[in-house]
C-alpha angles and dihedrals in degrees: 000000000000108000130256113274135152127268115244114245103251080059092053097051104042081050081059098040088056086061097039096031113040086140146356084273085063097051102033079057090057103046089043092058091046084060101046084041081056095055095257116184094180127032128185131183138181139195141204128196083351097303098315098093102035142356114177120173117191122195146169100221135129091286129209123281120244089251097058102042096092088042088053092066090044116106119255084009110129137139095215096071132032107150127043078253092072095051093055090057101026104169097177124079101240124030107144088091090223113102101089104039083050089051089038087050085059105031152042109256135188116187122191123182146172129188107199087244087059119092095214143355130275131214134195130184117225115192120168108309090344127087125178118227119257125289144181123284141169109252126142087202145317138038137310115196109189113186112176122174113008123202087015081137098043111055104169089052090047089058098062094064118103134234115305096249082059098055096037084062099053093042084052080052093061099051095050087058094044094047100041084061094051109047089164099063115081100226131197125191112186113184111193096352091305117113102243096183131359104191118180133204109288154133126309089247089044100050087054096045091054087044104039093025141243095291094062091045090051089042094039123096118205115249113195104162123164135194141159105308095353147078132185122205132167142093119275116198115225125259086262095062084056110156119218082225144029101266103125111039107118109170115178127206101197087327090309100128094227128180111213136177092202088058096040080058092049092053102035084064102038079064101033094097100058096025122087146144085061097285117145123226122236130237152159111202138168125205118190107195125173097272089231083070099069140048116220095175101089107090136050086228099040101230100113120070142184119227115198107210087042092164094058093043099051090050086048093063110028084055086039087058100033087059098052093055098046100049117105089203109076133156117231090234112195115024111221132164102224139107110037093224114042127162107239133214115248112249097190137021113207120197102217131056124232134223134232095274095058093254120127118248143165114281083203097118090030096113083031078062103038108054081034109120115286129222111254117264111254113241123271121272112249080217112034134218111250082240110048095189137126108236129182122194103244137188116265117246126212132243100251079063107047091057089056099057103052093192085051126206134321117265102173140290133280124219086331091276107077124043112226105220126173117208137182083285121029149319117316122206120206136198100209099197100038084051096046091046085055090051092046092040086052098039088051104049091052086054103057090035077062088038083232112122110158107230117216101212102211114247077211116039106228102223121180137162114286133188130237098263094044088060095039085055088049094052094048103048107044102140093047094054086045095056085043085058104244128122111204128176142201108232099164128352089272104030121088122185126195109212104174136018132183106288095241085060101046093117100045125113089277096193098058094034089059092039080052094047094041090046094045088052090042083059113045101013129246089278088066104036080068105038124031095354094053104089085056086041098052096042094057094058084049095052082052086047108047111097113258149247115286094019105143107216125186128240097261089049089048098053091048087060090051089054102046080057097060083052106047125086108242098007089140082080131028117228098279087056092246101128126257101213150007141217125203116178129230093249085052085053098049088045089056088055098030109236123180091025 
């Protein structure tokens, strides 16, 4: 066996390079956090082949002294720790004092930099293991990093790199991170001499908007929770806005961009009541956190972090984001003109319904009304009207009330699937059913949490043919059908007869309401049913419950659902995350026609 002998150095730093610099992402990442460390305002950056041929990252910061810019490319050299203290509450976003030496191991590098007491800039080369001494350079102040051809001395590693449109793209990547976290830093990103992204100083809702465009900020709620040690920040889209992928999940951990599985838990829950069909919500959320709380040392890349009171962090955010989703006051956070229909945050939440002549009434005999029996539908035209929906004249309302009735006024019906409502606005479009699902969803779930379901006995038992396990199942889970609020009883050994049903359900199709429940608790048991399984569970009493499709409702019927809505937690989406409603403005309406032009 060769003896034991220490690497040369050259050999140390490409070995770290490998960890902090697997790609011009990586390395772009390293030299952006030394410019925002060094109090940047303005940060530009430009790249060359992706990233393989040239990264160059221009900023106004404080800028490094003549005498430290050889020590700057020295491995385990840094200014933002100096005691063991330090690493247990780091507060800057690099502090391992490795990310240049290990760029400069596997590139050539040119650094330039001015402080403001120094009467001119100094510039040293960096190729390999050599480095030049320091020599003058025109610079009004800050730092140039120039990093070109990385891995030239290292051919086999160069080879694994992608194509350049690949790279690009993780290196764009990079900078969104970087620049959703620090709003107040103008960015620009140039690839191949053209300008990819200029993002200004702005907002936190701004910046997200400009980077994750106008559709996220439209579809985005503000979060802003605090507890003791810890406050959450951010925007959360609602269910609607759902992504097939995880594009757009940004979670910050004092502006350090951090992938974790303990706060993926914590928001996978917080939307698990109102997310299904395996989509993922999108989100862009800061967590400050007393830096003595969390441990950033863990991972080469820094993107993976320890928190030390796990249990209450997680609670914090799951409630912080359960919250924002099941608030019906929310703040439209970021005006845009596009696109024409956009879903639109409540503003109030009245606690009466009005009727169609604008005055306000008592909603009390609203679901009497609206499982009542309905007028049959009139067949259909052998030549239609350009317009096929059900309209009723109603009394104008004034402004001051419209504003107070976010969801407006019933116009009509259309098709007998959306209400047409005008508010103060616009025109609102409803989806009846998916509206009235989320009502009964919501009504029913505080129910059972009170243990207080109303049961409808049936004037009329509804009996059908059952089979031997769904008796057995009936038999055997009583209790649980009975807090569900259903009484269900054996006739025969294979008749079933539902005798009473939650209030809210009593004109749903009861037969297959009570085979669907049976089956559910068949299949996951009663403990279940109650416990993990009850959401799913709930929502699908709701689905037989929500008035149909073709229903024709009257004005007044109509009104009391809109108001329901302002009322009910999470009415912008029904339980599967589609919306429930739209708003379009007046202005979008007059675009779309183009009036004034």
């Amino acid at each position: 066996m060769p003896p034991i002998k220490p690497l040369p150095e050259l050999l140390i730093n490409q070995i770290a390079a490998g960890e902090v610099v697997e790609r011009p992402a990586a390395a772009l990442k390293e030299i952006l956090e030394n410019s925002i460390d060094a109090g940047a305002k303005k940060i530009t950056v430009q790249l060359q082949q992706g990233g393989i041929k040239q990264i160059r990252v221009a900023d106004d910061g404080a800028g490094i002294a003549k005498d430290e810019l050889l020590l700057a490319l020295t491995r385990h050299s840094t200014s933002k720790i100096s005691t063991l203290e330090d690493l247990h509450k780091i507060t800057s976003l690099g502090f391992r004092g490795e990310a240049l030496a290990s760029i400069a191991a596997v590139a050539r590098l040119t650094l330039t930099s001015q402080q403001q007491e120094q009467e001119h800039a100094w510039q040293i080369h960096a190729e390999g293991s050599t480095a030049s001494q320091p020599a003058p350079a025109a610079l009004t102040q800050g730092t140039i990093v120039d990093v070109n051809d990385l891995y030239f001395n290292i051919p086999a590693r160069r080879k694994f790199l992608k194509s350049e449109t690949t790279e690009f793209a993780h290196c764009d990547e990079t900078f969104k991170r970087i620049a959703l976290s620090q709003g107040g830093i103008e960015f620009m990103l140039q690839h191949n001499g053209k300008i990819r992204r200029h993002l200004r100083a702005a907002s936190m809702p701004q910046r997200i908007a400009a980077i994750l465009g106008d559709d996220f900020g439209q579809a985005g709620t503000l979060v802003d929770e605090q507890s003791t040690g810890m406050r959450l920040t951010g925007m959360v889209a609602l269910p609607a806005f759902a992504r097939s992928s995880r594009d757009m999940q940004y979670f910050f951990v004092n502006n350090r961009f951090v992938s974790d599985k303990l706060i993926s838990h914590a928001l996978r829950e917080a939307y698990r009541d109102v997310l299904h069909l395996e989509r993922h919500p999108a989100f862009v959320l800061f967590l400050e956190i007393d830096p003595e709380s969390v441990d950033v040392n863990v991972h080469p890349s820094k993107t993976e972090v320890r928190f030390r009171e796990a249990r209450a962090l997680h609670q914090f955010i799951f409630h912080a984001i359960h919250k924002a989703l099941a608030a019906p006051h929310r703040e439209q956070p970021v005006q845009t003109n596009e696109p024409a229909l956009t879903a639109r945050p409540f503003s109030k939440y009245p606690q009466a319904s009005v009727a169609d002549t604008g005055k306000v009434s008592q909603p009390a005999s609203f679901y009497g009304t609206l499982f009542g029996t309905a007028p049959p539908l009139p067949a259909a035209p052998r030549n239609p009207p350009i317009a096929a929906a059900t309209v009723t004249a109603a009394q104008p309302v004034s402004n001051e009330e419209k504003d107070d009735y976010p969801l407006g006024f019933a116009l009509g019906q259309l098709h007998g699937i959306y209400i047409l409502a005008q508010n103060a606005r616009g025109l609102v479009v409803v989806d009846m059913h998916a509206a009235h699902e989320r009502i009964l969803y919501e009504q029913l779930k505080q129910a059972l949490d009170r243990h207080e379901i109303a049961m409808q006995p049936l004037l009329i038992p509804a009996v059908f043919h059952a089979d031997n396990l769904e008796v057995a199942v009936t038999e055997e889970n009583q209790n649980t059908l009975t807090q569900l609020g259903f009484d269900i009883a054996i006739l025969s050994p294979n008749t079933l007869a539902v005798r009473a049903v939650p209030a809210t359900l009593k004109n749903a199709d009861i037969a297959q309401l009570a085979r669907d429940l049976l089956q559910e608790i068949r299949e996951f048991g009663a403990s279940q049913i109650l416990t993990a399984k009850r959401n799913e569970i709930l929502a699908t009493m709701a689905c037989h419950g929500a008035v149909r499709a073709n229903r024709q409702l009257t004005l007044e019927e109509m009104n009391a659902l809109l108001r329901d809505m302002e009322q009910t937690e999470r009415a912008g989406q029904c339980n599967h995350g589609r919306p429930t409603w739209f708003e379009t403005s007046l202005a979008e309406l007059d675009k779309l026609f183009m009036r004034g032009k």
